[in-house]
N, C-alpha and C positions, 0 to 999 in steps of 0.2 A: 504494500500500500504506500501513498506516498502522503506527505501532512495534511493534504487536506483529507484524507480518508482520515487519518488520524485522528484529527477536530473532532471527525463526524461522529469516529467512535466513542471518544470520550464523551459528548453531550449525549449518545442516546444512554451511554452508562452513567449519566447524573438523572438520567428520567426527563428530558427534555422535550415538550410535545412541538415546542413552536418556536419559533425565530423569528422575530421582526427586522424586515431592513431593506436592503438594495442596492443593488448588485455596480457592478465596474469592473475593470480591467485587471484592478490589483487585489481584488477580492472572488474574482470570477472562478479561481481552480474550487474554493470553498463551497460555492454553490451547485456547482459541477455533480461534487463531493454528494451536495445534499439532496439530491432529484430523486431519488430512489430510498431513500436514507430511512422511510415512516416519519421522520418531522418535517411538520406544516411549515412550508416557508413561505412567510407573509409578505407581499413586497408594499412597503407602502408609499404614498406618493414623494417623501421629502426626509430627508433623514435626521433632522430633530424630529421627525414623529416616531420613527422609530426606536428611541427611547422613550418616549412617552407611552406610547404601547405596552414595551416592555412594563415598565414603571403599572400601568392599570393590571397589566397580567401578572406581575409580580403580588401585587396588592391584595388580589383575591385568591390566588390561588395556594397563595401562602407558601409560593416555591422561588426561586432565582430566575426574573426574566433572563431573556435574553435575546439581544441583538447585534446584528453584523452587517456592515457599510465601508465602502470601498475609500481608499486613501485622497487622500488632496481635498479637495472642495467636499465629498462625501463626507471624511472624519469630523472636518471641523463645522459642518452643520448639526453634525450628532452630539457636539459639547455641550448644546442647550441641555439638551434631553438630559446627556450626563448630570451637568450641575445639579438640573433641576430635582435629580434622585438621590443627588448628595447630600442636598437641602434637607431632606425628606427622609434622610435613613432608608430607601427604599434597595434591595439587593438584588443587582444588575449583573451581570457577566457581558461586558460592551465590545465584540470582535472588529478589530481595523483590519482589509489588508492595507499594507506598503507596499512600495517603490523594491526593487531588488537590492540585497544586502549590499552588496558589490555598490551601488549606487548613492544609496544614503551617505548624505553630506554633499552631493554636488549638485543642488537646487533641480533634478530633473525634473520633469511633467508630472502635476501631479504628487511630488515628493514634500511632507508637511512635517514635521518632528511633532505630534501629535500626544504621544505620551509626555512630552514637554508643557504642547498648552495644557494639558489639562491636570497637570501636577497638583493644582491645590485644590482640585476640587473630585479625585479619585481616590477610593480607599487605597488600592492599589494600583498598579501598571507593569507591565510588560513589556519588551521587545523581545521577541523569542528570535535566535541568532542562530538556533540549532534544533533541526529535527527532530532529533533525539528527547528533547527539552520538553514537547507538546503535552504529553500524559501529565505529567508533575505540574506544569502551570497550572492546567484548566484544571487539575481537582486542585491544586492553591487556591487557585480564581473561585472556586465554585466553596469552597469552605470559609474564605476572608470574606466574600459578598455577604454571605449568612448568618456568621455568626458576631459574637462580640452587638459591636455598634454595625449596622448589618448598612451596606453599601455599594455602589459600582466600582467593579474592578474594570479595566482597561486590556485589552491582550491583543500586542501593534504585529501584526506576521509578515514578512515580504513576501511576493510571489512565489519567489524560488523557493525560500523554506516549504508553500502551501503543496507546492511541486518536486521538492525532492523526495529519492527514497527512507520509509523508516524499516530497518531490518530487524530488532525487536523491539516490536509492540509490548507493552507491558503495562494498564491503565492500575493503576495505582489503589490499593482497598484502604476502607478504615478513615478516617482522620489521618492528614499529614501530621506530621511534628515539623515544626515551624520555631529556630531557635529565639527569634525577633517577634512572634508573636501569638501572645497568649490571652486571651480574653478569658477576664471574671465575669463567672456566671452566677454563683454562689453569692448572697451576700455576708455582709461578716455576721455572724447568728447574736453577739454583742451592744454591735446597734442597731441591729432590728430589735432586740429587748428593750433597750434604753428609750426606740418609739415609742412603743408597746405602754412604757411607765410613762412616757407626757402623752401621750390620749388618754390616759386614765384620769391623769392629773387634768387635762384641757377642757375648761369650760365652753374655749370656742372654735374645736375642729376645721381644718377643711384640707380635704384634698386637692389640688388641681392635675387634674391628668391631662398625657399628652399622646403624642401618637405611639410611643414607645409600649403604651398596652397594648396599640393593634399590633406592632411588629412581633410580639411576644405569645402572641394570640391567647393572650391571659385576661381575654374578656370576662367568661364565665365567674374564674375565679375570684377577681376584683370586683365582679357584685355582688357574689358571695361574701367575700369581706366587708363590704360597704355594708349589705344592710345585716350583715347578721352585729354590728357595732354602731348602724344609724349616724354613721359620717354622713356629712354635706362634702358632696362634690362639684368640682367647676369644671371647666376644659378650656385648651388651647384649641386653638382652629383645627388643630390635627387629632385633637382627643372626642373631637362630636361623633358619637356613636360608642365611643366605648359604654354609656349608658343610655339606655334609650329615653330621647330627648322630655319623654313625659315621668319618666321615672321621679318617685318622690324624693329619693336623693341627688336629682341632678339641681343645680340653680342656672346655667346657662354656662355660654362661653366669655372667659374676660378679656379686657384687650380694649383698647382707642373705638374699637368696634363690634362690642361685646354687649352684654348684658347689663343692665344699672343693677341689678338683684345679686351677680356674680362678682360684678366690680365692688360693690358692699361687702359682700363676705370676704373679698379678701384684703379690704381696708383695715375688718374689722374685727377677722379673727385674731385668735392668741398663739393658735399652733398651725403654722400649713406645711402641707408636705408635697412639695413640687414631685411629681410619681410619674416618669416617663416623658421629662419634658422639658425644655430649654426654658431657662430666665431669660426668652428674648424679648426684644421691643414691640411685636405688635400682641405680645398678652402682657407685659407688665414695664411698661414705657418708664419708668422712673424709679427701678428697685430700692434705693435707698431712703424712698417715701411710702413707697408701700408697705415695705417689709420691713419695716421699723418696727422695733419696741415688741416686735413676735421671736417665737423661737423656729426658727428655716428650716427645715426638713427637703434635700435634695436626694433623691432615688435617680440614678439612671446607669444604665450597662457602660457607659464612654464618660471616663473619669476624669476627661478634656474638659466636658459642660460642664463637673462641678465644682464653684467657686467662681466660675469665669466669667460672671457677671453679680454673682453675689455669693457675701462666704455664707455657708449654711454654721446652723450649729452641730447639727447630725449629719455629716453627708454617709451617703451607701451608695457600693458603688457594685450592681448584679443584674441580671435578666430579672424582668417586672418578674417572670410567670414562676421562679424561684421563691424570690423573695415574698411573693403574694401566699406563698405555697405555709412558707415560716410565719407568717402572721399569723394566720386560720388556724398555727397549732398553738399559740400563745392565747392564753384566757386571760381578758382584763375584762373590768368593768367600762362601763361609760356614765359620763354624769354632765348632757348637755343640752337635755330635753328645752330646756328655756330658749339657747343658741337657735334648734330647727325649728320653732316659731317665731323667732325674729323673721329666720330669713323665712318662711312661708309668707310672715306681712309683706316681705320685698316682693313677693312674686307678681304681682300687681303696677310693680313700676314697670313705665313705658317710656324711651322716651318721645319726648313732640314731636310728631310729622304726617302731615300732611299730601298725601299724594291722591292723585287726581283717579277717582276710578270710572269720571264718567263720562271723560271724553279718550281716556287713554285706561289700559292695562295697569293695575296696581300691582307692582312687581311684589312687595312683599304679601299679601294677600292671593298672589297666582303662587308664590312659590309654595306657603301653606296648605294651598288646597290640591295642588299637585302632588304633593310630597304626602297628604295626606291620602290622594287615590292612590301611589299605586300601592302595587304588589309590598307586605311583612318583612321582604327578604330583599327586597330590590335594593342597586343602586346606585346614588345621584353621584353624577361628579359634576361642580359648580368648575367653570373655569374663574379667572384672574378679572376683577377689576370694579365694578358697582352689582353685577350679576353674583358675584359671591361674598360680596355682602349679603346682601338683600337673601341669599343662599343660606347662608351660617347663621343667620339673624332667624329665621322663618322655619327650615327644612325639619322637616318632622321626620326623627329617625328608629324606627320602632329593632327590627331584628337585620337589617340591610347594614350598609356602610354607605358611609359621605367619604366620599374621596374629592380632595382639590389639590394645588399647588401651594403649599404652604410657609417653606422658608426661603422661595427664589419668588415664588409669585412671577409665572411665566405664561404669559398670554397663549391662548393654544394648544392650552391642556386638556383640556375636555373634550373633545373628538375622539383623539386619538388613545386616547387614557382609555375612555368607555369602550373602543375596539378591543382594547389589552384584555379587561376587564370578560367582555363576553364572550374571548376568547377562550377565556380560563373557566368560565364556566355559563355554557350555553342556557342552560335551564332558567336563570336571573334573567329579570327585567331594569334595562341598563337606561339611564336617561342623564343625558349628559346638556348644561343647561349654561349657555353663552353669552356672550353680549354679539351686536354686531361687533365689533372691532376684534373681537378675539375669536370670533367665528370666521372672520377671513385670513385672519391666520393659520386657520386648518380646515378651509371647506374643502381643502384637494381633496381630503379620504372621503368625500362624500362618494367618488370613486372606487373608495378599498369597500364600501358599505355595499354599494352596487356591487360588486367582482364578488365576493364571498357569500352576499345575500344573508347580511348579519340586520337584524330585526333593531338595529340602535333606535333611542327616541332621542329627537334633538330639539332643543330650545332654541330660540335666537329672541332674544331681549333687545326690541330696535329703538335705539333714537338716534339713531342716528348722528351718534357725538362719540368719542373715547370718555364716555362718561364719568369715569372718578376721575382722568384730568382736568377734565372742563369743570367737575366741582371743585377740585383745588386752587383752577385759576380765575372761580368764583369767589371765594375764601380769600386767598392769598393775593390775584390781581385784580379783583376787583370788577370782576367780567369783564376784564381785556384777553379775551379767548385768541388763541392762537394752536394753529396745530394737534385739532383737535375736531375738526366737521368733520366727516367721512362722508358727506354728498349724498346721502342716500341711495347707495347704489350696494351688491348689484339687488335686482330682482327676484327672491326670493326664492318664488314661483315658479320662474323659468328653469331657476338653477336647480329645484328640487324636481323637475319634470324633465331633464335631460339626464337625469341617474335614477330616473322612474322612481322616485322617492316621492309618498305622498305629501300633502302639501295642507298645513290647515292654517289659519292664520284668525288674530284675536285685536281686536283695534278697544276694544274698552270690557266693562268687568258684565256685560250683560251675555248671558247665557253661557258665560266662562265653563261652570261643569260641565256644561253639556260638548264644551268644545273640547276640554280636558280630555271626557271619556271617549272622544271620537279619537282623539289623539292614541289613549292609552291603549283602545281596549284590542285591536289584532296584534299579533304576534308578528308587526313587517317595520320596518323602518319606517319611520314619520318622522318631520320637518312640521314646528310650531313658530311659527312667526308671531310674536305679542308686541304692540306698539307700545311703549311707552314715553310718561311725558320727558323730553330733551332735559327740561329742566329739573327733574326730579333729584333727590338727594339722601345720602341713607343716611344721614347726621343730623 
């Protein structure tokens, strides 16, 4: 066999169904390789989508996507997608080919030093320089993606190496050993106790979870802990879903764009315990005001996040679905019955805003009543920008997942995210929900949706502006708009009828359910067009 047979065989011995990506000159022996191989090779229109995909099939399927894209102009449009998964902890395996060995370093066609750009925002990287080499990488690649702090590894291969002979094959069993790296899973059993004793002692609880309980898949578990101890929970943008949104322990999501009920609790508690989740800026914009005069509680597997915006008093540093594991065996009492009727009175705060439902679409009231048809298990991914606002703020998440872009915030996520997604598991009801402006950053796969006859439901939120820039330079300049019309183009309709995708469309809030269920209720791809007002604002 020669390396690219090699590749092939190592990814069908990780259990790999599918591949996102698109093909080239210096990645073409690979695909060669995969035509016959039993995985699905997805080609999609543009290759940041192709990690984006990866990233939605990752997400549900609870495995290492994976995708592969050709050198020069290919790799470095797939750095979005990359980042975007780095952002996100999401566990990637990202295939470049290169240029020939022999070649690298004299600017040829097409020749990019590619594991270069993407150095700070890869778990890992690659150049494989020798045939021999390919077995040992990709089970590397495929155990760094997964484990630990779980993210995209990088694997750059020349031509030549895809085309030369390998004379022993040998794919590698078990867990590598890896002298440089070892990830805590375990947390220390010490100060999990010493939690254990300030929730006993705290009269005012609160968790805020984050996405690190979905990568851990220590859902279950974590509700079980919550309510068998009647902690109040919050979340970051990345943590919606890990309780279902109506849940009596949940208070909302906090953040600049959060919940006033959430943003209370965690002014106002005594003990919080950051659990799977970054002290970044858009859930807690000013930690030295927030988190004053409380005792810190940092959880997370990547021992990088904690302190690194705020020192805790406890940190712990393991897999949620461990550590969650050692709580449920520690007995304490709780004593804060008072605390979860303060915050119940919050649950009534709103804040002011007024939008139009009677001449336009009330985005937050469609997303509500959307999110409340469909399907228990379904689910929504809001793309980047006023749409996911109005998303996070509304989305009703019962036994599904909210999946978005959460620490790059990358316009053009939700198309091809939702493709990942139904890939990984056909039987879901996938509804992925846009603005114009980040709908035509990914209508190409309206293409991939047509070619595989995948049943996606798609939103487009139209006003035809890059709506949260136009609200900033509302704010900020004073509606001196600039760069920021999109001309109302293209035509929804047309576009949705030249990829035989049906077409429904919603200009104000009258008979909305009824348009809803036309939307939801066959099992084929639909295209939702909802006007709303230009000037609307989710603040």
């Amino acid at each position: 066999m020669n390396g690219a047979d090699a590749m092939v065989k190592c990814l069908k011995a990780e259990g790999v169904e599918a591949i996102f990506g698109y093909s080239g000159v210096a990645i073409d022996p690979f695909w060669q390789a995969m035509k016959d191989s039993g995985i699905e090779s997805v080609l999609v229109r543009t290759e940041q989508n192709a990690g984006h995909a990866a990233s939605g099939y990752a997400r549900i399927s609870k495995k290492v996507g994976v995708c592969a894209v050709t050198s020069g102009p290919g790799a470095l449009n797939l750095l979005t997608g990359i980042a975007t998964a780095y952002a996100d902890s999401i566990p990637l395996v990202c295939i470049t080919g290169q240029v020939h060995s022999s070649l690298i370093g004299s600017d040829v066609f097409q020749e990019v030093d590619v594991t270069g750009a993407a150095e700070s925002f890869v778990k890992y990287s690659y150049l494989i320089k020798d045939v021999s080499d390919i077995p040992r990488v990709i089970k590397e690649a495929f155990f760094i993606a997964s484990t630990g702090r779980k993210g995209p590894v990088l694997i750059d291969v020349p031509q030549d190496i895809q085309e030369a002979s390998i004379m022993d094959f040998n794919y590698p069993e078990g867990d590598p050993v890896m002298r440089t790296y070892k990830p805590t899973v375990k947390g220390h059993i010490v100060q999990i106790r010493k939690v254990a004793r300030e929730l006993e002692k705290a009269k005012k609880p609160l968790i805020c979870v984050g996405g690190g309980i979905h990568l851990s898949q220590a859902e279950p578990k974590f509700r079980q802990f919550v309510e068998k101890h009647k902690i109040p929970v919050v979340s970051t943008m990345m943590g919606i879903g890990v309780l279902p949104t109506a849940h009596p322990m949940y208070f909302g999501m906090v953040g600049n764009n959060g919940f006033l009920s959430a943003n209370k609790a965690m002014k106002e508690c005594d003990l919080l315990i950051m659990f799977g989740a970054r002290v970044a800026d858009r859930a807690v914009s000013d930690p030295d005001l927030t988190l004053d005069g409380k005792i810190v509680v940092h959880i997370d597997v990547d021992p990088a996040e904690i302190g690194k915006n705020v020192g805790p008093a406890i940190p712990i540093v393991g897999d949620a679905d461990h550590i969650i594991e050692d709580f449920l065996e520690i007995d304490f009492k709780d004593n804060h019955a008072d605390w979860l009727d303060t915050l119940n009175s919050y649950r009534t705060l709103k804040a002011e805003r007024k939008l139009d439902g009677e001449h336009f679409v009330d985005p937050a009231e469609f997303v509500h009543r959307l999110s409340t048809a469909m399907k228990e298990n379904a689910i929504y991914v809001a793309d980047v920008g006023q749409n996911q606002i109005f998303s996070c703020q509304n989305c009703v998440v019962r036994e599904g997942e909210f999946m978005t872009s959460g620490g790059m915030g990358t316009m053009g996520y939700s198309i091809p995210a939702a493709l990942g997604a139904k890939r990984a598991d056909r039987s879901l009801q996938v509804v992925a929900v846009c603005g114009d402006g980040s709908f035509q950053m990914s209508m190409m796969e309206l293409a991939m949706i047509h070619q595989w006859k995948l049943p996606i439901k798609i939103v487009v939120m139209r006003n035809n502006y890059l709506g949260l820039v136009r609200e900033h330079q509302h704010y900020a300049y004073k509606d001196n708009y600039n760069m920021v019309d999109l001309g109302g183009e293209p035509n929804l309709e047309r576009l949705s009828s030249a990829y035989d995708i049906k077409y429904i469309r919603a200009e104000n809030m009258k008979d909305i359910d009824e348009r809803i269920k036309e939307f939801l209720e066959k099992d084929e791809a639909a295209l939702m067009e909802i006007m709303v007002d230009p000037y609307a604002t989710v603040k």
